[in-house]
C-alpha positions as CSV (number, residue, x, y, z in Angstrom):
1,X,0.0,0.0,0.0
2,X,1.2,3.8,-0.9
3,X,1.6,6.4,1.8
4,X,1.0,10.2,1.3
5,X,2.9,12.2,-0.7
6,X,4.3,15.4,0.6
7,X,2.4,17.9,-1.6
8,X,-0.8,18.0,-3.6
9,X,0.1,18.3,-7.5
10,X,-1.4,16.9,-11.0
11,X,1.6,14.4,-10.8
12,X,1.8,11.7,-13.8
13,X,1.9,8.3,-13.4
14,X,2.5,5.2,-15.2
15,X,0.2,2.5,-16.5
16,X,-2.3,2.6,-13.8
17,X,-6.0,1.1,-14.1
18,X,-8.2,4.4,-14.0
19,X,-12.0,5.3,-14.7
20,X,-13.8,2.6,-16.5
21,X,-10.9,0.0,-17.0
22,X,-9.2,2.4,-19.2
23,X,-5.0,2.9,-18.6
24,X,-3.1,6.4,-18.3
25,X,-0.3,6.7,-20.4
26,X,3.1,7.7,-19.3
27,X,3.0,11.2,-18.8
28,X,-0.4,12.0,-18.7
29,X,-2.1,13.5,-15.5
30,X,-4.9,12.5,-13.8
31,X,-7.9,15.3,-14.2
32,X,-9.9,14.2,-10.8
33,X,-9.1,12.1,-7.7
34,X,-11.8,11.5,-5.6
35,X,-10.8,11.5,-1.4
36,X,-12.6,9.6,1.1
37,X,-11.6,9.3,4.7
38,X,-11.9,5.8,6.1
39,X,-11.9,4.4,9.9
40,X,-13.4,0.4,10.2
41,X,-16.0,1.2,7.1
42,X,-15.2,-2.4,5.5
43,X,-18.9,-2.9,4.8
44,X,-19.0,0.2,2.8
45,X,-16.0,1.2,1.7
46,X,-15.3,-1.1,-1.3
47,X,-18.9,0.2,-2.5
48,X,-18.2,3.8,-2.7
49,X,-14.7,3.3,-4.5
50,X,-16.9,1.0,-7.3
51,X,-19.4,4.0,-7.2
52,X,-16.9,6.5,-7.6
53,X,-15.0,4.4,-10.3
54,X,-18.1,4.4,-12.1
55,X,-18.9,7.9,-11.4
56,X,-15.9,9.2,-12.7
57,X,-16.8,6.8,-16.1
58,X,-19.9,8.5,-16.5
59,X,-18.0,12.0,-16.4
60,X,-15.6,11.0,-18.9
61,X,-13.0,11.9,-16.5
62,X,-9.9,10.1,-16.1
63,X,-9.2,10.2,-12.4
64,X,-8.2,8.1,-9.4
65,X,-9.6,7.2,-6.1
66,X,-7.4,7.6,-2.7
67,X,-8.6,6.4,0.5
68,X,-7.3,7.4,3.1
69,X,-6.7,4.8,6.1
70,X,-6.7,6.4,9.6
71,X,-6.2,3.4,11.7
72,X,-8.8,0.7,11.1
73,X,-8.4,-2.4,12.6
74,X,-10.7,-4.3,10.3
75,X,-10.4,-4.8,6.8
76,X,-11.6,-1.9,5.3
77,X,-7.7,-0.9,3.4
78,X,-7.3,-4.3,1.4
79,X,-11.1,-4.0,0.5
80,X,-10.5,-0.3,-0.5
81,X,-7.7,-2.0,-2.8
82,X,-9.1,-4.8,-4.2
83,X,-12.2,-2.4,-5.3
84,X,-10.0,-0.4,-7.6
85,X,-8.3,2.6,-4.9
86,X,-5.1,3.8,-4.0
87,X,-4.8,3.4,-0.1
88,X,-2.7,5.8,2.0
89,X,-1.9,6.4,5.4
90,X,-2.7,8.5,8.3
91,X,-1.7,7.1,11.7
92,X,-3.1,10.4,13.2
93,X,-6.7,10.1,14.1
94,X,-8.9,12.5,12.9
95,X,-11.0,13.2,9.9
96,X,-9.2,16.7,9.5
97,X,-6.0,14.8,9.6
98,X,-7.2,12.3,7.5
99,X,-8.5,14.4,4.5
100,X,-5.6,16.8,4.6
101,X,-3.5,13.6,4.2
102,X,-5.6,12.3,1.2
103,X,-5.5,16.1,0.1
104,X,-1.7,16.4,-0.2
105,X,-1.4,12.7,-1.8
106,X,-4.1,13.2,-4.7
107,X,-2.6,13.8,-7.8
108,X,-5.9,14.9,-9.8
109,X,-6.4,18.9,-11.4
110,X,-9.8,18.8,-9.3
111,X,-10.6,16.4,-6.1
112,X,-13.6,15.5,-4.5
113,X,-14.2,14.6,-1.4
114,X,-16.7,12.5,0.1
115,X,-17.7,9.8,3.1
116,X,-16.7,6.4,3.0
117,X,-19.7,4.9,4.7
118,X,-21.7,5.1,1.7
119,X,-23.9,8.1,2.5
120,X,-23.1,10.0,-0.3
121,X,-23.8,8.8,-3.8
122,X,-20.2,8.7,-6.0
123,X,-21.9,7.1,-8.7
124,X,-23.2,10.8,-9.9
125,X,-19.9,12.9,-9.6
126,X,-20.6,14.6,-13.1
127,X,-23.0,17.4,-11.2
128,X,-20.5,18.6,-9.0
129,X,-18.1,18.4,-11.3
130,X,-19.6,20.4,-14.0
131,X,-19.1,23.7,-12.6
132,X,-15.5,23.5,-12.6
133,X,-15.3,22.3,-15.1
134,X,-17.0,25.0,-17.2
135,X,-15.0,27.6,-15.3
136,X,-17.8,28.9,-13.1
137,X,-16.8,28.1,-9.9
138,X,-13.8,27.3,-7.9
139,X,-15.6,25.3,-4.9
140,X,-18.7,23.5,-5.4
141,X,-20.9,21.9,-2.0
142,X,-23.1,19.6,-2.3
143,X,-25.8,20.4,-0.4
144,X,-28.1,18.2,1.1
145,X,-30.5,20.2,2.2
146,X,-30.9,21.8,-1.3
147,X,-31.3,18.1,-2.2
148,X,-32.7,15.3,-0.7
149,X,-32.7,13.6,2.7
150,X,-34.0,9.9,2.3
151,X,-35.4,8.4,5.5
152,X,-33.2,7.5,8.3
153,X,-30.1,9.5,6.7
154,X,-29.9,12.2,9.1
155,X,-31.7,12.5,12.8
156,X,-34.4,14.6,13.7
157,X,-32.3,16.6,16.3
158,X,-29.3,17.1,13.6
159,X,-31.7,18.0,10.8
160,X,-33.7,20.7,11.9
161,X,-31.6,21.8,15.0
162,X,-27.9,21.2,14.5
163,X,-27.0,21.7,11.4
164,X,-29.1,24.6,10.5
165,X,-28.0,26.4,13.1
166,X,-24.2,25.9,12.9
167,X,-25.2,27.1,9.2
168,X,-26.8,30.3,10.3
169,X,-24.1,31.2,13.0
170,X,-21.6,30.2,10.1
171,X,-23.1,32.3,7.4
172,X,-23.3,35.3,10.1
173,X,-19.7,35.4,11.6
174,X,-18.1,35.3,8.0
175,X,-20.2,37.3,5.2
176,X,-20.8,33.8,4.0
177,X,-24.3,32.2,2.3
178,X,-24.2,28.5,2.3
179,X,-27.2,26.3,2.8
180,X,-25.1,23.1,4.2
181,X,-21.8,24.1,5.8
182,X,-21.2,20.7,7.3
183,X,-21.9,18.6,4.5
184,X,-18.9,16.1,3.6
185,X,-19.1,15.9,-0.4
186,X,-17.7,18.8,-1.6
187,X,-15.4,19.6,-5.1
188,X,-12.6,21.7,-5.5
189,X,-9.8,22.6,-7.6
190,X,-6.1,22.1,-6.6
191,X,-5.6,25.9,-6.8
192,X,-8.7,26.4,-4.7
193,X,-7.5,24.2,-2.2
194,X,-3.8,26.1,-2.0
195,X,-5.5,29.3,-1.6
196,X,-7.4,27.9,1.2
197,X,-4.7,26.5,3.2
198,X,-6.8,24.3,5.6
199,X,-5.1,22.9,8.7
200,X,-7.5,21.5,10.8
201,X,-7.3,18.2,12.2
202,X,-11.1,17.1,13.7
203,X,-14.2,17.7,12.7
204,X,-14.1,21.2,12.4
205,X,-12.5,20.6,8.9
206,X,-16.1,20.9,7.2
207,X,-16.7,24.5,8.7
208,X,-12.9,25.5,8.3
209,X,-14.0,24.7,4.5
210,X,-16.6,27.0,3.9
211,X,-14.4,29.8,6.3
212,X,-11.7,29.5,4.2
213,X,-13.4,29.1,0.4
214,X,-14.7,32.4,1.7
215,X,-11.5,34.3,2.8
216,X,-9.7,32.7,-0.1
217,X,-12.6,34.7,-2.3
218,X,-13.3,31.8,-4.5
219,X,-16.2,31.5,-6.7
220,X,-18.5,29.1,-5.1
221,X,-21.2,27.1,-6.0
222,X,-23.6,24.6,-4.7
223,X,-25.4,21.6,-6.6
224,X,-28.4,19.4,-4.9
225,X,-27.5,16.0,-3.6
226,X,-29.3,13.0,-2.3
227,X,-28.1,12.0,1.4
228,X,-28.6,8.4,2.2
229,X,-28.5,6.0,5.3
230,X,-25.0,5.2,6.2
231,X,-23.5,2.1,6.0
232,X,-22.7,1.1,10.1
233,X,-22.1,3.2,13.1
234,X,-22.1,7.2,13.3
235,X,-18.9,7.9,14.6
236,X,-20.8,11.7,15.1
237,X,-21.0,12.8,18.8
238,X,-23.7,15.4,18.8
239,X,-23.1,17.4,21.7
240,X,-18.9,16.9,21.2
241,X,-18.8,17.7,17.8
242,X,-21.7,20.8,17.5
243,X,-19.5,22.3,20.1
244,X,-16.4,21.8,18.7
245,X,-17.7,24.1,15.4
246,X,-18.6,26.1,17.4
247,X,-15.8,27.1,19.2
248,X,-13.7,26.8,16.2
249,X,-16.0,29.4,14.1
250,X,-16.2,32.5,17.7
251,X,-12.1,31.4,18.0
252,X,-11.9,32.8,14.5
253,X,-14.3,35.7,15.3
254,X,-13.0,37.8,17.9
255,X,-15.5,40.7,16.2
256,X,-18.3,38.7,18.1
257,X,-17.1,37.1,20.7
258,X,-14.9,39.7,22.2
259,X,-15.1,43.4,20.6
260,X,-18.4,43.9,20.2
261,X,-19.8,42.8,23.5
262,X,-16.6,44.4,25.1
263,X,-18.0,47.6,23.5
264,X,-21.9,46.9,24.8
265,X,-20.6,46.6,28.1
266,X,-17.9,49.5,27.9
267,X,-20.6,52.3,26.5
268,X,-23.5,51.0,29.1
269,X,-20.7,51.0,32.3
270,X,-19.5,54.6,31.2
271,X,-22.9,56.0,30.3
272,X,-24.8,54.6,33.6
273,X,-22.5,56.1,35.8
274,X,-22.3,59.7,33.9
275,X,-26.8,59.0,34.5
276,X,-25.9,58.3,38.4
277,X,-22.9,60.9,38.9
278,X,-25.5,63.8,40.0
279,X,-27.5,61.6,42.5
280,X,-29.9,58.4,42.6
281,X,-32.1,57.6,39.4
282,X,-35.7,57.2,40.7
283,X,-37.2,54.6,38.0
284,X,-40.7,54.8,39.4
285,X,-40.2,50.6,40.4
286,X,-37.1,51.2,41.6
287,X,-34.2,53.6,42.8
288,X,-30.7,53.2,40.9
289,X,-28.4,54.6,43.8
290,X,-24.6,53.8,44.8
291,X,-25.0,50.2,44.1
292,X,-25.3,50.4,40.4
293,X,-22.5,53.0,40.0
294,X,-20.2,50.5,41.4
295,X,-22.1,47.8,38.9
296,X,-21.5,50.4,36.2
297,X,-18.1,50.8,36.7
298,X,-17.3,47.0,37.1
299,X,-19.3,46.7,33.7
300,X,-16.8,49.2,31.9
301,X,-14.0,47.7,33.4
302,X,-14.7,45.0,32.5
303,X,-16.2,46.1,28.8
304,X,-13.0,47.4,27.8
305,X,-10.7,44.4,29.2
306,X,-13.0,42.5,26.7
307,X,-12.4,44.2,24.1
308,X,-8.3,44.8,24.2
309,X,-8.2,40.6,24.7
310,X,-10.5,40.9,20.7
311,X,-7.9,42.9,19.4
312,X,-5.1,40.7,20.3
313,X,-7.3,37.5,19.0
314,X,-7.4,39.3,15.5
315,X,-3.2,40.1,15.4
316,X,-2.7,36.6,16.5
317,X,-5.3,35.0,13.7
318,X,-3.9,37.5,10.9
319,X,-0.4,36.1,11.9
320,X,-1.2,32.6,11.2
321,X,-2.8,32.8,8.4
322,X,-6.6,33.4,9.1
323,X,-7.2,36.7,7.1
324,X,-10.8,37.0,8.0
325,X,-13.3,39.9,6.8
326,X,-12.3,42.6,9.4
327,X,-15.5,44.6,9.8
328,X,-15.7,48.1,12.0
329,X,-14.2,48.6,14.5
330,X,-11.3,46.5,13.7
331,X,-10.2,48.0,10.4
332,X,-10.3,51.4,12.2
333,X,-7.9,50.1,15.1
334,X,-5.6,48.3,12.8
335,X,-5.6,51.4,11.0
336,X,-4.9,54.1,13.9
337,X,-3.6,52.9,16.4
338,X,0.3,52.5,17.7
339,X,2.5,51.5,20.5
340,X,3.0,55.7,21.1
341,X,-1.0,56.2,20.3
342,X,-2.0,53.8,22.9
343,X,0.4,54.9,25.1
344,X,-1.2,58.5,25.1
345,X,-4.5,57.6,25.1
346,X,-4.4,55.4,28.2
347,X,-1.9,57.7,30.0
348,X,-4.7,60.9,29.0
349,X,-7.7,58.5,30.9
350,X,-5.3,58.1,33.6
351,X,-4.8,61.7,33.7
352,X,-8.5,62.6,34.1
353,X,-9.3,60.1,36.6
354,X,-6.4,61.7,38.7
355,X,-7.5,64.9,38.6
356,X,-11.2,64.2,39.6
357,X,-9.7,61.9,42.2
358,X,-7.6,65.6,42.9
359,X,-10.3,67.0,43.0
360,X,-12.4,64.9,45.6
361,X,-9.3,64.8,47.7
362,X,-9.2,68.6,48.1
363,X,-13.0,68.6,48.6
364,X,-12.9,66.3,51.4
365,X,-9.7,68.2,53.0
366,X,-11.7,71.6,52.7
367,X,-14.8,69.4,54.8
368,X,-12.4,69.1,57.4
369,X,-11.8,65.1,56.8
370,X,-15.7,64.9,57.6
371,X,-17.9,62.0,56.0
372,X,-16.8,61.8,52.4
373,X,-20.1,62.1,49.9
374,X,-18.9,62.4,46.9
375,X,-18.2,58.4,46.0
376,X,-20.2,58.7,42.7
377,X,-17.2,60.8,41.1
378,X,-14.6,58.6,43.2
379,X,-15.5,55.6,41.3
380,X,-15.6,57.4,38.2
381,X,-12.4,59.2,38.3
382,X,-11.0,55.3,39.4
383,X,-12.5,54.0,36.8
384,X,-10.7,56.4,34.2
385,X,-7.7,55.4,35.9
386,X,-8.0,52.0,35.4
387,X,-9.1,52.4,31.9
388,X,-6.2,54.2,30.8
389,X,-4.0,51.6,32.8
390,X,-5.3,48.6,30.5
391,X,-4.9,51.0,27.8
392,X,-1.2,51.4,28.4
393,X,-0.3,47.9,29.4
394,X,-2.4,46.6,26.9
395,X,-0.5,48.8,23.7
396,X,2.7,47.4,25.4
397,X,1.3,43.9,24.6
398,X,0.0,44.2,21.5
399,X,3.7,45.7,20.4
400,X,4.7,42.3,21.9
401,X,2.3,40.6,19.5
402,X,3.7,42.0,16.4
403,X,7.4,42.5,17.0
404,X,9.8,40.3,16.1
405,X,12.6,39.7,18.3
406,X,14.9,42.6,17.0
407,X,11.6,44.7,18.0
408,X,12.0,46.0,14.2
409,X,9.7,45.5,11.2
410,X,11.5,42.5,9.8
411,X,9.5,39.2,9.7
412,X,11.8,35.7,10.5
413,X,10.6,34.1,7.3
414,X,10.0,35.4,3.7
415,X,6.5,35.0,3.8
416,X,5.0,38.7,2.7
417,X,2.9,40.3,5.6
418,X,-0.9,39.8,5.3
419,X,-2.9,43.0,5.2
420,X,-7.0,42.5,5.4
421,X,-9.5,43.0,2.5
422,X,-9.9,46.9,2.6
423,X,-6.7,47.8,4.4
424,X,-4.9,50.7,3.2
425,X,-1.5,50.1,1.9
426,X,1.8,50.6,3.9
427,X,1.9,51.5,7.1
428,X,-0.1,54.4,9.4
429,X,1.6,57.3,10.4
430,X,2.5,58.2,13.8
431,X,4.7,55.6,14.4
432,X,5.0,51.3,14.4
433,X,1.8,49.4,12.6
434,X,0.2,46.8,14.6
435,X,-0.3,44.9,11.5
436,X,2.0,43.2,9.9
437,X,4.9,42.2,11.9
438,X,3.8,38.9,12.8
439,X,6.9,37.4,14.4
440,X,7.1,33.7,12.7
441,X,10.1,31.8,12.8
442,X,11.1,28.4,9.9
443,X,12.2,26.1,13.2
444,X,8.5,27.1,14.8
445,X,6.0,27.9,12.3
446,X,2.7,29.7,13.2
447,X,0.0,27.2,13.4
448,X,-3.9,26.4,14.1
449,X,-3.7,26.1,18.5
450,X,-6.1,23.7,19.9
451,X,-8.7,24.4,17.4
């Protein structure tokens, strides 16, 4: 049996038994190759290669199929064989892992990827094919829910739960518009698939897909498909796997997950104690008094922590590789804002929350050291202070983010900085960019972390 090659190309090969019994020449290149993952799927497996054999006859393509073994302990790799495939290897578990592996060792101008538990018909590869091959898209998904779902393919709870939702928070958090983000037959070319430079290793692979076909700006298209029963055991955990999208799409979305609420909580802190600074708030059911300007200033403290942590989650994705949409306010921080202008603006809150504080020090003095009653303007003058201490500490940080280890604008590899869609060209004035410095060295490249 064959192991992965190192890199996907359209690589020639000898006489070797392709689509329909007929034989490649020496020299000639395969135009598709057809990827399934496989783990213990011996009562399926050998089915879908025949399928996709045949499908890939009915297309008139010449192509291969690659299976991808990632640790059965049945006989699902010699039956993969015998039906006609080319078997590699991937003694890391995971269907990530296992259709990156099949990705790098296909050798096809477009691959298709699919399940090897017989839930997704091979035998009609010529509709997802056709838009690449009349030039019209890069990506094409087959969707299921375009399609058909015969009885018994998908449950209840995954069906009209599940997966439309992971869909709609998909399609939200990246500008995207697919109808089946998670489904596992999908069709791409090799140059679609280098500009989308996946790297995840689980599940997450099928949302990473549609992230990344998005990023990459490919043309995209989707084509019905039928779903069918699968062939043995789900090896799907509901609860595991719907939260592991999930996580992976807010960890590439520090917009929502981190600036945006950061701001909700920043602007209602500073604006309820600015309401409460002259006195208590009679609501009619209720009196807002001292309690809630300390809950005010607790919420803008911690509004504004929030939303330095979403700044630092964007440098860090942009500097390995995850150039998502940046959407307001991020552009306009990437933008404006340096080591020095940080520095300035957090030492200016601090500067006004000192004063105040001055100020209700000399009031109190002039009282003789009496009770003090002005704690409405104390908590505001320390939250200032705080404020404009994150501010400071937090520029420091982010200049620790993007600086190499010379603390210049040199990056360790050759790899050209990545700017967003929309940013301006070169760098802002005023001093050092916060984009594009990502410190990356060849001995420890940047990578995916616990995704």
């Amino acid at each position: 049996m064959e192991s992965a090659t190192g890199g996907i190309g359209a690589g020639t090969v000898g006489e070797t038994p392709a689509t329909g019994g007929a034989t490649l020449s020496r020299g000639q290149a395969f135009e598709v190759s057809v990827v399934m993952p496989c783990l213990n799927e011996q009562d399926s497996v050998g089915v879908c290669v025949r399928k996709a054999l045949a499908g890939l006859a009915a297309a008139g393509a010449v192509g291969e199929v690659v299976v991808v073994d990632n640790g059965s302990t049945d006989r699902s790799a010699e039956l993969a064989k015998a039906a006609g495939a080319r078997v590699v290897h991937e003694t890391r578990r995971g269907y990530g892992n296992a259709y990156l592996a099949g990705f790098a060792a296909a050798e096809g101008r477009l691959i298709v990827m699919g399940d090897a538990d017989d839930s997704y018909d091979f035998s009609d590869l010529d509709a997802l094919l056709a838009p690449l091959r009349a030039g019209r898209a890069d990506y094409v998904l087959g969707s299921r829910f375009a399609g058909k779902i015969l009885p018994g393919a998908m449950p209840w709870l995954h069906r009209y739960v599940g997966n439309p939702v992971l869909t709609g928070i998909l399609n939200h958090l990246f500008d995207v518009r697919s109808s089946d983000a998670h489904s596992g037959m999908r069709a791409f070319s090799r140059e679609a698939y280098q500009r989308m430079r996946l790297r995840c290793e689980g599940m997450e692979l099928a949302s990473e897909l549609v992230i990344a076909a998005g990023r990459a700006e490919l043309r995209i298209e989707e084509v019905p498909i039928t779903y069918h029963p699968r062939v043995g055991d789900s090896k799907l955990h509901s609860l595991r796997d719907g939260w592991r999208h999930l996580r992976f799409m807010l960890l590439l979305a520090p917009r929502y997950l981190f600036v945006l609420p950061g701001l909700v909580l920043l602007a209602l802190g500073l604006v309820g104690q600015a309401v409460l600074l002259p006195g208590s708030l009679d609501l009619g059911f209720h009196r807002l008094d001292l309690h809630f300007s300390i809950l005010f200033a607790l919420l803008a403290l911690l509004g504004w922590q929030v939303v330095l942590l979403g700044v630092c989650a964007d440098v860090h994705n942009h500097a390995v590789g995850w150039q998502e949409r940046r959407r307001w306010p991020l552009p306009l921080v990437h933008r404006v804002f340096t080591l020095e202008r940080g520095l300035a603006l957090g030492v200016g809150l601090f500067t006004v929350g000192f004063v105040v504080d001055i100020v209700v020090l000399l009031r109190w003095l002039a009282n003789d050291l009496g009770p003090l009653n002005e704690l409405r303007p104390a908590l505001l003058a320390m939250t200032l202070m705080v404020l404009g201490a994150q501010t400071a500490f937090g520029s420091f940080f982010l200049r620790l983010l993007t600086a190499g280890p010379s603390g210049g604008h040199q990056r360790a590899t050759a790899r050209p900085a990545m700017r967003a869609p929309g940013d301006p060209p070169g760098d802002p004035p005023g001093g050092t960019p916060l984009v594009g410095m990502h410190y990356q060295t060849q001995e420890h490249p940047a990578e995916a972390v616990g995704f």
